[in-house]
C-alpha positions as CSV (number, residue, x, y, z in Angstrom):
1,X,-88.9,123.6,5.7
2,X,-85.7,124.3,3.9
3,X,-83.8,123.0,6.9
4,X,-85.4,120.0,6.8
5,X,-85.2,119.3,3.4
6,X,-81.3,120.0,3.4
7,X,-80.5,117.7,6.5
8,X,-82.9,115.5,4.5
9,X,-80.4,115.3,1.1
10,X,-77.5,115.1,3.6
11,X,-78.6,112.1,4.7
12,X,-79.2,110.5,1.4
13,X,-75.9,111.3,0.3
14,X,-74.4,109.9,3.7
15,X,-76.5,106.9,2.8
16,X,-75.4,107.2,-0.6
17,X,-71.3,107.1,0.3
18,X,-72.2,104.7,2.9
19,X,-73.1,102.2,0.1
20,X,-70.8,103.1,-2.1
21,X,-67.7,102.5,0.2
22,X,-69.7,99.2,1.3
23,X,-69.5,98.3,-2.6
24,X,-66.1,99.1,-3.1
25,X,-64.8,97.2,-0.1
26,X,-66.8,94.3,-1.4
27,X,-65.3,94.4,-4.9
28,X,-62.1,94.9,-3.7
29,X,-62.2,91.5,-1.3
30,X,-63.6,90.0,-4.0
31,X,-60.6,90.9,-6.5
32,X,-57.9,90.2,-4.1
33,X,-59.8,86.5,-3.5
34,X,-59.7,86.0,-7.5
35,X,-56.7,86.8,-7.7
36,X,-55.4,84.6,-5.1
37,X,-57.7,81.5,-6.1
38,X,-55.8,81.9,-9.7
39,X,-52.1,82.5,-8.0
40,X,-53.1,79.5,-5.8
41,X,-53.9,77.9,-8.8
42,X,-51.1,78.0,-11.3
43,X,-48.3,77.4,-8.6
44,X,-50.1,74.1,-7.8
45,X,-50.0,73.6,-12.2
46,X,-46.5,74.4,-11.8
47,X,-45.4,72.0,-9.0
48,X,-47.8,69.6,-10.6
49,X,-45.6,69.9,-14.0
50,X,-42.2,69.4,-12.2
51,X,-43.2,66.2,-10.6
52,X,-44.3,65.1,-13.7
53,X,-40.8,65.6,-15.5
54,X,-39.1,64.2,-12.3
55,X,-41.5,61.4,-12.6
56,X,-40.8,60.8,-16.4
57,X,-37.2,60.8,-15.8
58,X,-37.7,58.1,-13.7
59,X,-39.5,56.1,-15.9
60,X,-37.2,56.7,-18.6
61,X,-34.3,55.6,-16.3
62,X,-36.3,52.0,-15.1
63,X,-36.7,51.5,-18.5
64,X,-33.2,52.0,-19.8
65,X,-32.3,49.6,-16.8
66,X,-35.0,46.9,-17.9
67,X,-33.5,46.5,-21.2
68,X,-30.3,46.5,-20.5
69,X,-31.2,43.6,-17.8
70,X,-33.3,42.0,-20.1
71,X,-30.3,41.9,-22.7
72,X,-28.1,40.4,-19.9
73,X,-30.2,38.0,-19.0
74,X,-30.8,36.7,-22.7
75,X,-27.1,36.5,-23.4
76,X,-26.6,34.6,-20.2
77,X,-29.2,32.4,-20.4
78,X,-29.6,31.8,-24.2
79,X,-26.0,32.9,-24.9
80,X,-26.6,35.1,-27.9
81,X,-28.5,38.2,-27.7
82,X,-30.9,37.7,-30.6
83,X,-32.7,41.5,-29.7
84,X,-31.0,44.7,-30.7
85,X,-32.2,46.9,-27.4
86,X,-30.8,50.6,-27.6
């Protein structure tokens, strides 16, 4: 009877450290997906960001350019340049 009993609370804790190394193997993939889902993510907000400063330099450039053009044109055209365009 005592025989049986002990093999019997082996296997529970078999069972028991069976379940528990399941758990932590699941946590642990979990944490390690997190963690890249939020690495993943704040490169992308990074790249993101630096095309957006490439993209407003642009901007800022095409419209320097369109002034300037536009204050060529109307001294050409109109022969003053009645705009003050900085």
């Amino acid at each position: 009877m005592k025989l049986m009993i002990h093999t019997y609370n082996v296997a529970q804790c078999r069972g028991f450290i069976a379940l528990v190394a399941v758990l932590m193997l699941a946590l642990g993939t979990f944490a390690f997906s997190i963690s890249t889902i939020v690495s993943a993510t704040l490169y992308s907000d990074m790249v993101y960001a630096r095309e957006m400063r490439i993209q407003k330099k642009l901007d800022q450039e095409s419209c320097q350019a369109t002034f300037a053009l536009m204050k060529i044109k109307d001294y050409f055209l109109i022969g003053e340049s009645n705009c003050e365009y900085h």
